[in-house]
C-alpha positions in Angstrom: 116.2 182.3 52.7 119.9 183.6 54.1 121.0 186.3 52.0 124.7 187.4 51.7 127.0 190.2 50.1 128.6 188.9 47.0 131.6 189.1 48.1 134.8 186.8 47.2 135.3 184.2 49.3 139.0 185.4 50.4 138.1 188.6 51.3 135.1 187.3 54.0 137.6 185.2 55.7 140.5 188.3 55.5 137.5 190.1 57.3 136.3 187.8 59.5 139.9 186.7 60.9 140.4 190.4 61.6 137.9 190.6 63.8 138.2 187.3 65.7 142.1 188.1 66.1 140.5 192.2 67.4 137.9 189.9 69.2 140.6 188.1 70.8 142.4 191.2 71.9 139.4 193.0 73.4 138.6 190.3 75.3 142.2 190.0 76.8 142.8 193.7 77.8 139.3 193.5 79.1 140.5 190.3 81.7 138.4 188.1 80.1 138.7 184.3 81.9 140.4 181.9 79.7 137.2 179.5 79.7 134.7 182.5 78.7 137.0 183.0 76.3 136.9 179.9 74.4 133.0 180.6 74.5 132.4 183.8 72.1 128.9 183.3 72.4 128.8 183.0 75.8 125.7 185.2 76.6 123.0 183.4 74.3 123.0 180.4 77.1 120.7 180.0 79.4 121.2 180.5 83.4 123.8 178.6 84.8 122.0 176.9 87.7 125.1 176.2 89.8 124.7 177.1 93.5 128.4 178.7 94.7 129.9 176.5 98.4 132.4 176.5 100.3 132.9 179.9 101.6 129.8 180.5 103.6 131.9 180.5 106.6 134.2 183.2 105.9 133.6 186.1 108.3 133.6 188.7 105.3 130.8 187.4 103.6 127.5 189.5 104.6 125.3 187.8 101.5 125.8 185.2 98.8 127.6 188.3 96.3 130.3 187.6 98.5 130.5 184.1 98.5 131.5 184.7 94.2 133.3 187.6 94.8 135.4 185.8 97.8 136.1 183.1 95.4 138.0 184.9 93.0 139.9 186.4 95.0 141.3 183.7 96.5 141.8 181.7 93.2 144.1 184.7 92.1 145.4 184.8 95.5 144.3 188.3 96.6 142.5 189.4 100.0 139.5 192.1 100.1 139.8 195.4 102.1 138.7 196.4 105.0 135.5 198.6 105.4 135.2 202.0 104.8 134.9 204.2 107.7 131.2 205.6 107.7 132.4 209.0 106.8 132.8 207.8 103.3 130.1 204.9 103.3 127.5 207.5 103.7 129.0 209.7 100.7 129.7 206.7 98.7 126.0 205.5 99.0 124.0 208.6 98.6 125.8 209.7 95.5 125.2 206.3 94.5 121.4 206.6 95.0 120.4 209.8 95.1 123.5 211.6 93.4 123.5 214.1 96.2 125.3 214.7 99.0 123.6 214.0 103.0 122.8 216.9 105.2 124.8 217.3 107.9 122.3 216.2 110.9 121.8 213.1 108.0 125.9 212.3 108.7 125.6 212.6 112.4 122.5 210.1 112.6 124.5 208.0 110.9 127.7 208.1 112.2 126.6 207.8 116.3 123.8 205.2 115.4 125.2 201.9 116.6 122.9 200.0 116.2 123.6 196.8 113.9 121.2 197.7 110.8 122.5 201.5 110.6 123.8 201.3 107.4 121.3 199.1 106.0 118.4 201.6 107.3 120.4 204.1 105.5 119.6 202.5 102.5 116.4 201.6 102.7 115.7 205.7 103.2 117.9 206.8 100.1 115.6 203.9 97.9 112.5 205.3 99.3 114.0 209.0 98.5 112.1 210.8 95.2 115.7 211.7 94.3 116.8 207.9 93.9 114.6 208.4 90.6 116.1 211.4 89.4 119.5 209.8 90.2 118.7 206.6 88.0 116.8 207.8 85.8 119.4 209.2 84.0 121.3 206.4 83.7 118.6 204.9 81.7 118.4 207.9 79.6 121.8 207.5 78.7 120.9 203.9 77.8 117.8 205.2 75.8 119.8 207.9 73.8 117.3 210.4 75.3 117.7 214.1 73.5 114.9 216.7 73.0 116.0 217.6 69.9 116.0 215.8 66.3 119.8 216.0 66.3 123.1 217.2 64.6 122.7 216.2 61.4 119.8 218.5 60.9 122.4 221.3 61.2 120.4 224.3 61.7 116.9 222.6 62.2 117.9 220.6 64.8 114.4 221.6 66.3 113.4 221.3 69.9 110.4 218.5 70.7 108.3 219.7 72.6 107.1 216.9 74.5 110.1 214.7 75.0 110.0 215.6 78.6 107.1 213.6 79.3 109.7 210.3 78.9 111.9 211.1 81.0 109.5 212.2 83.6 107.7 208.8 83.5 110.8 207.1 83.7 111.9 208.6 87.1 108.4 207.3 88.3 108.8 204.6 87.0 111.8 203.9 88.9 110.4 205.8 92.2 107.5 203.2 92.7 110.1 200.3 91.8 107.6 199.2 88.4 108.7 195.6 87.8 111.3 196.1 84.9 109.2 193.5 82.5 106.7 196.0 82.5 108.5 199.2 82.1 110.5 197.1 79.1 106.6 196.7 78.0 105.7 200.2 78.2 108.7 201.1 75.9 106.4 199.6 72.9 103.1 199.5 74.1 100.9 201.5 76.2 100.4 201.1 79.8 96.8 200.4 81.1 94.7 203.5 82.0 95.5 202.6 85.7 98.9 203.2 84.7 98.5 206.1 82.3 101.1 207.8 83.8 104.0 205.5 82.4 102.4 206.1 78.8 105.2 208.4 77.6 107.5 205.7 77.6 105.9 205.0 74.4 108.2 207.4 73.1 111.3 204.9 73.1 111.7 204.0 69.7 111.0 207.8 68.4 113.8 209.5 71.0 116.9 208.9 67.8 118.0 211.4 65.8 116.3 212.5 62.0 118.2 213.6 59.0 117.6 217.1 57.5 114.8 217.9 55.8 116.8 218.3 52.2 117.3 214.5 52.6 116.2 211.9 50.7 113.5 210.8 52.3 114.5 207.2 51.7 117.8 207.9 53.7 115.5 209.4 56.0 113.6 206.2 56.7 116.4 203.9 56.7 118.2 205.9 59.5 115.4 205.8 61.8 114.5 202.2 61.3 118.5 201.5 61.9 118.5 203.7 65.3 115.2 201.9 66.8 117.2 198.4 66.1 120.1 199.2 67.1 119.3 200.6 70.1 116.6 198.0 70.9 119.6 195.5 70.7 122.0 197.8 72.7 119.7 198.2 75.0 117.7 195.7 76.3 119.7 192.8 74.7 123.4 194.3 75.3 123.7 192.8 71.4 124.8 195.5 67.8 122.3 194.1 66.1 123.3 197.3 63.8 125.9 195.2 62.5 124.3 193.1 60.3 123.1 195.6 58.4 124.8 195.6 55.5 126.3 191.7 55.9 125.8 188.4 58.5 127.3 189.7 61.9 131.2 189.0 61.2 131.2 187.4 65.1 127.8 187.0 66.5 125.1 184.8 65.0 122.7 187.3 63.5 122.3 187.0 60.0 121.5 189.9 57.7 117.8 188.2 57.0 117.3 188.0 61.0 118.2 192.4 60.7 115.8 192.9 58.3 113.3 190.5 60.0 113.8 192.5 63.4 113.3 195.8 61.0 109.9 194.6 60.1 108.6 195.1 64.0 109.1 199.0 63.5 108.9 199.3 59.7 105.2 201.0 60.4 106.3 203.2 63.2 108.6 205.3 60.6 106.5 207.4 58.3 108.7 209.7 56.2 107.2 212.0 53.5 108.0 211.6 50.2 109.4 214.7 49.4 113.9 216.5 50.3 112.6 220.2 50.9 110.2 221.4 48.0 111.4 218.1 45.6 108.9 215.3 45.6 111.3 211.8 45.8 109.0 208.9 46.2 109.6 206.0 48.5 111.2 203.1 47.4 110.7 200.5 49.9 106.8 200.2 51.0 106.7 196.9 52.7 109.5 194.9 54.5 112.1 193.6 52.3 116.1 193.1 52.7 118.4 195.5 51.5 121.2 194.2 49.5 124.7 195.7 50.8 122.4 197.9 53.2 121.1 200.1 50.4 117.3 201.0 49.9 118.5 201.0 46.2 118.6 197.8 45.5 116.0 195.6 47.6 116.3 192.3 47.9 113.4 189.7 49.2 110.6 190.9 50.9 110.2 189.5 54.9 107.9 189.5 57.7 108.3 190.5 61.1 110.9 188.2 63.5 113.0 188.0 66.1 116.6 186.6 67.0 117.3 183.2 66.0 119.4 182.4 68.9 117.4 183.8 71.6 114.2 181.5 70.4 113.1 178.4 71.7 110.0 178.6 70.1 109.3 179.3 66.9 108.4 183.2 65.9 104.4 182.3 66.1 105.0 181.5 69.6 104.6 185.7 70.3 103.0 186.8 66.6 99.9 185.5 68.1 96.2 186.6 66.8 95.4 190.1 67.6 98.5 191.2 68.7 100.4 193.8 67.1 104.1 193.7 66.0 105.3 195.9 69.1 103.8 194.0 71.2 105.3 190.5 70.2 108.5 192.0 70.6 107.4 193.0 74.1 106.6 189.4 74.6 109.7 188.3 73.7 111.9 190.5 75.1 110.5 189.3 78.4 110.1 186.1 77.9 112.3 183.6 80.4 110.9 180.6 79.5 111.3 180.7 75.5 112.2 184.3 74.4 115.2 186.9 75.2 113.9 187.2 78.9 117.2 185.5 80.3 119.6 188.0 78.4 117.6 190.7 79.5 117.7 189.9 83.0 122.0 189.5 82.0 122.0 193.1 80.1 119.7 194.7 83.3 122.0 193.4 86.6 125.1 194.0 84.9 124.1 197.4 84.3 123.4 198.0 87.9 126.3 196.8 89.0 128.3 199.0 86.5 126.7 202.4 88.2 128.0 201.0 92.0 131.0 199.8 90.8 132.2 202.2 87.8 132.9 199.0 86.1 130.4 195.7 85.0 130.8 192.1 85.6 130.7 192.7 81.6 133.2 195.9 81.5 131.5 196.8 77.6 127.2 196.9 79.0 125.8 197.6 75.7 128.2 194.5 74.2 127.4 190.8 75.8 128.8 189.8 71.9 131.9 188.5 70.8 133.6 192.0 70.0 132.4 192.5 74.1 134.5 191.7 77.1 133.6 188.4 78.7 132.8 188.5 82.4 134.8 188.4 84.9 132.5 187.2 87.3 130.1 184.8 85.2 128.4 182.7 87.9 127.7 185.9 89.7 126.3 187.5 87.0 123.6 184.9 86.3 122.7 184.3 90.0 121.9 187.7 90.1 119.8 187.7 86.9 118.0 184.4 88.2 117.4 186.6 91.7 115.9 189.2 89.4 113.7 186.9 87.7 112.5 185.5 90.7 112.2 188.9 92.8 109.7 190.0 90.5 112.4 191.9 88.3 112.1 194.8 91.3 115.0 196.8 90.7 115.7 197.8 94.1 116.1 194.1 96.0 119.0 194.3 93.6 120.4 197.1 95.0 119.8 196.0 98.4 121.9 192.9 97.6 125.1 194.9 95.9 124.9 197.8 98.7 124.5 194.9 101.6 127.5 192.9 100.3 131.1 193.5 102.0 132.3 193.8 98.4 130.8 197.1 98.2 131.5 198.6 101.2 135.8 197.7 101.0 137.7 200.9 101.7 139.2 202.5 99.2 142.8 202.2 100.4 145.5 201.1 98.0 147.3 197.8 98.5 150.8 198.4 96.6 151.0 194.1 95.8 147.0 193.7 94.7 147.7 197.2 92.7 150.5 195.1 90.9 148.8 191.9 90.3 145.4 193.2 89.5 145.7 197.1 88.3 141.9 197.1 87.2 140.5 196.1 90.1 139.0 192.8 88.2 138.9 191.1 91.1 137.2 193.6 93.4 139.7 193.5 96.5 138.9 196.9 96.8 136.3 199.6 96.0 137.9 201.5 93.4 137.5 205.6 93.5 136.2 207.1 90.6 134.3 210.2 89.2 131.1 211.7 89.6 129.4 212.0 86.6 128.6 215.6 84.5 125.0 216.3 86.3 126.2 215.0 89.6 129.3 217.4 89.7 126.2 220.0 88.8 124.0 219.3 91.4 126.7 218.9 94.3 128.0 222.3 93.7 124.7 223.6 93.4 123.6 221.8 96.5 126.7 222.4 98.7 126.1 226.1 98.0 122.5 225.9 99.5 121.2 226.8 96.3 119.6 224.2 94.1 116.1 223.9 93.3 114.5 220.3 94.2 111.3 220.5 92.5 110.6 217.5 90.8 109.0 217.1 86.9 107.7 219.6 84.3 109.6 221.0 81.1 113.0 221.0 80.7 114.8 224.3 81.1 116.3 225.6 78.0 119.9 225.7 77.5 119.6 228.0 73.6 120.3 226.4 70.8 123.0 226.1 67.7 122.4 230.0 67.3 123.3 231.1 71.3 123.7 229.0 74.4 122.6 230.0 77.4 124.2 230.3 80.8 124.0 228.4 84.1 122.1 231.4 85.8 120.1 230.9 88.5 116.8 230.5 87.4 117.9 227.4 85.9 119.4 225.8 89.2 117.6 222.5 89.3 118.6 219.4 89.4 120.8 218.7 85.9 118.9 216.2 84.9 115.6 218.5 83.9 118.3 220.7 81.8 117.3 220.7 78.0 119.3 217.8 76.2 119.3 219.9 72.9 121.7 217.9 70.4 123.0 221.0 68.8 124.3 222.5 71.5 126.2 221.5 74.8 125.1 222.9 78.1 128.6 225.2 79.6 129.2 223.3 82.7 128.0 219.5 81.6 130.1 219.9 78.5 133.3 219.7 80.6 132.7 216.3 82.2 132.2 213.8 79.9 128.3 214.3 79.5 126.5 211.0 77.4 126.3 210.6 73.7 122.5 212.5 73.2 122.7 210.0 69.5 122.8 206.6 70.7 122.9 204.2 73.6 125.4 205.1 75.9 126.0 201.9 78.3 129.7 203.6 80.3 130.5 207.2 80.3 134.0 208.6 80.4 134.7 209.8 83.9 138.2 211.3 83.4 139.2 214.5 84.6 140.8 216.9 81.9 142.3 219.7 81.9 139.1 221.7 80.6 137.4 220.7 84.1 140.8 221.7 86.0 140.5 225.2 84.3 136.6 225.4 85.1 137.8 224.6 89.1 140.1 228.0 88.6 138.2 230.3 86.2 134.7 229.8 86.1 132.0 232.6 87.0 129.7 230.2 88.1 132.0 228.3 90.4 132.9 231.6 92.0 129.1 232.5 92.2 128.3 229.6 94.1 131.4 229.6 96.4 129.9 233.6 97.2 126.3 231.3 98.3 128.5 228.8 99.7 130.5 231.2 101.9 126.9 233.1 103.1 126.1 229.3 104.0 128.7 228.6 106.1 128.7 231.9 108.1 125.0 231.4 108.8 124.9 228.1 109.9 128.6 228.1 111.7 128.8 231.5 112.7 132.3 233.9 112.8 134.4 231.4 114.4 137.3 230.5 112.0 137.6 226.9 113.1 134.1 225.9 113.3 134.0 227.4 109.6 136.4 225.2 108.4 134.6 222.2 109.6 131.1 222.9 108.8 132.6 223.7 105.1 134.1 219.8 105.0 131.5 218.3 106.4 128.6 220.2 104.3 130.9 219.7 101.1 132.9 216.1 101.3 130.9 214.7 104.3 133.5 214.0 106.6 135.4 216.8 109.1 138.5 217.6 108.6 141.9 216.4 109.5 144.5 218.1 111.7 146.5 219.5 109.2 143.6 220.0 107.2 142.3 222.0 109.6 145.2 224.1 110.1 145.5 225.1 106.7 142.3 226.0 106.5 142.7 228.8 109.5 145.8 229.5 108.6 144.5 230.6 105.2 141.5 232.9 106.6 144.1 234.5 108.9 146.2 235.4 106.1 143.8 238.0 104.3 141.9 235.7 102.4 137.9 236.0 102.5 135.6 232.8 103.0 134.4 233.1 99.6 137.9 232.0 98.1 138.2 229.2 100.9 135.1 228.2 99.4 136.2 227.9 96.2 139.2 226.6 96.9 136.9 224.3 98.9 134.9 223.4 95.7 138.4 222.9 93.7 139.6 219.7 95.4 139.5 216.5 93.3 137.8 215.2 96.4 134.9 216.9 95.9 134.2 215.4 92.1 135.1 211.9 93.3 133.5 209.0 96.0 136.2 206.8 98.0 
């Protein structure tokens, strides 16, 4: 049975005309095609099958992604870039990858190997680097709403868990020995096999959102949790707000409120709440699966069992609730299911979200939204080729990289053409590889890095960073890599806070990488910066000796991989001749917008 708010029948259409005319105008700014936009639902059909022609011949193209990529470009009349010199292909990549920066003898190999697989060697040694799982695995922690702590609504309780740690440690394995991403979707609801004990904390998925205060009602207490794990299920794996629906049908997509509620029943017996606000006993009200009427455990509406999304079904629901299995792992099933479940969207949700981190931007610009309030793709085709590659490959993450690092697409310069700029500002089209900003953790780790300082030791407990009472500084002790730092809810670690660091609360699919002037400031004024230009300056001297020139280039090339220009150069003797010490070139070093961004 459908169940629906009471609502007039005027106001529903009021509503829903809203948000198909704010639909509408999302999709536009976002570059939407006009034929994905007549097609609101475009992302509940299956793979296109179409093989891409005509362009194989094209000189540019070094794999099929540039075949689609080539085709747009010429339909809206625009011509790709050159490639980037190999100064800034070998930044570019290994902040990609790894998300820090090549050693110097790494740049030389490099740069004076001439042989015709260089760059693709290159690659293949950053994928097989233990960092590439640090790098990544935050990404998917950002995706996961990963946080140690229970959260900001708990005020002053916001308590520390103690063994949320152990997640994201499997995940960086996880993505170090390239797990097939089926299973390590699996893993997030049910345990991995004792031969794979080690990716058991991934477990932990559904129970990394935040809790309400213990002076809650305990009911509120278990409708918020149940909310998180389906909304960021849907975010997450299925790029869909399945929170939405809630409270109504979906105003836009095709989730009904029954469908929300049916999807609730997977987790309902993975939230147990007390029954008591403090020292007051409340009891719970809602003991089984039911719907809620207007969203509200006070007045309950038909009770339901366990199922999934109509839409993404071509069987019916018994197809995964078979014998002996348990609610969790149905969902698994069906999550990963290509044939008859939501394995194709998956795939969709997944590539896209690789090519957002190498490009800055999606094939779907909004990755956690693949609904109608979502931006439609701009490359469509390409999009589901590379899903059906995934498929096929296994679902092995890093053949995907391969294929996006390997295309001519990625590897364009970055240099501006004033008539593309005009007709195509965002870079929809990809004639060029657009700069753009290192995340929080990577600004971190660069600095700490470049200065010769950071700790690479991989795994183990997360180093405080205090809590709502006192934070704690960036001293040394804690100089490893950013992403073992304490993600405490209550409380914002001093140099991550300044870069646009992920929402700790829920899924996080595209970070803000804008510079601001609280970052500017921290360039000018920060202790730490100047404490690591001191280790950076010691550096230098040691490995480049007294000579002024030599210092200057050893300091570019350890610090934005590439030696200086002329003028560059110039200025930089010029201004250790002038009375000032090495330390402040260092800093000074460490203040250019260069250094935070990859070309």
């Amino acid at each position: 049975m459908e169940t629906r708010l009471n609502m007039p029948i005027l106001e529903v259409n009021k509503a829903m005309n809203f948000r198909l005319f704010l639909s509408a105008v999302i999709a536009f700014s976002a570059g939407a095609d006009p034929a994905a936009a007549d097609d609101p639902q475009w992302s509940f059909e299956p793979l296109a099958k179409k093989v891409l022609g005509g362009q194989v011949d094209s000189p540019w193209i070094a794999n099929p992604v540039d075949s689609f990529i080539l085709e747009k470009l010429k339909e809206h009349e625009l011509k790709p870039q050159g490639e980037a010199d190999r100064h800034s292909l070998i930044r570019r990549v290994t902040a990609t990858l790894t998300g820090l920066p090549p050693s110097v003898e790494e740049i030389e190999a490099f740069i004076t190997d001439s042989s015709p697989d260089a760059y693709a060697v290159m690659v293949d040694g950053l994928l097989e680097s233990p960092h590439y799982g640090e790098r990544w695995g935050r990404h998917w922690l950002d995706v996961a709403r990963f946080g140690e702590s229970n959260g900001t609504l708990t005020v002053n309780e916001d308590k520390v868990r103690g063994d949320a740690w152990q997640y994201r440690d499997a995940v960086i394995r996880a993505l170090n020995t390239d797990l097939s991403f089926d299973q390590f979707v699996r893993f997030q609801f049910v345990d991995a096999p004792e031969e794979e004990k080690s990716y058991r904390p991934l477990r932990q998925f559904i129970h990394l959102g935040t809790r309400l205060q213990n002076n809650a009602n305990p009911n509120d207490k278990q409708f918020h949790r149940l909310d998180d794990m389906i909304s960021t299920t849907g975010n997450a794996f299925l790029g869909l707000t399945l929170g939405c629906a809630r409270c109504h049908d979906h105003p836009v997509d095709p989730v009904s409120t029954e469908e929300y509620y049916r999807f609730s029943a997977i987790f309902f017996d993975q939230v147990k709440e007390s029954p008591k606000a403090s020292r007051k006993k409340i009891p719970l009200s809602i003991t089984r699966p039911r719907v809620l009427l207007k969203g509200s455990w006070a007045t309950p509406g038909p009770a339901v069992k366990p199922g999934f999304i109509n839409k993404l079904m071509r069987q019916p629901v018994e197809h995964w609730h078979t014998k002996g299995k348990g609610e969790l792992e149905s969902l698994a099933d069906w999550l990963t299911d290509t044939g008859h479940g939501a394995g194709q969207q998956l795939a969709r949700v997944m590539v896209n979200r690789i090519w957002h981190y190498h490009f800055g931007r999606g094939l779907v610009a909004t990755p956690n939204d693949f609904g109608s309030l979502g931006s439609r793709p701009s490359h469509p085709l390409l999009l589901d080729w590379l899903a059906t590659q995934f498929i096929k490959g296994g679902w092995k993450i890093k053949p995907i990289h391969r294929l996006i690092l390997g295309s001519s697409s990625y590897r364009q310069s970055s240099a501006r053409d004033a008539s593309a700029a005009k007709q195509d500002n965002d870079n929809r089209w990809l004639w060029e590889y657009r700069p753009r900003r290192l995340e929080a953790e990577i600004i971190r780790d660069h600095l700490l890095a470049v200065a010769g300082v950071l700790r690479t030791d991989m795994f183990g407990r997360s180093i405080s960073i205090g809590n709502y009472k006192k934070r704690e500084d960036d001293r040394p002790e804690s100089w490893r890599r950013s992403i073992y730092l304490q993600v405490h809810r209550a409380v914002r670690h001093p140099t991550l806070s300044l870069f646009d660091p992920p929402d700790a609360e829920r899924s996080d699919g595209a970070r803000t990488t804008a510079s601001s002037p609280d970052s500017a400031l921290f360039a000018l004024n920060s202790p730490l910066l100047w404490t690591l230009a001191g280790h950076f300056a010691k550096r230098v001297e040691k490995e480049a000796g007294k000579d002024m020139t030599r210092q200057v280039e050893h300091a570019y090339r350890l610090a934005l991989c590439r030696p200086p220009r002329k003028n560059e150069l110039e200025i930089g003797i010029q201004f250790l001749r002038t009375g000032n010490t090495l330390i402040d070139y260092s800093h000074m070093i460490f203040g250019l917008n260069e250094f935070i961004y990859v070309h």
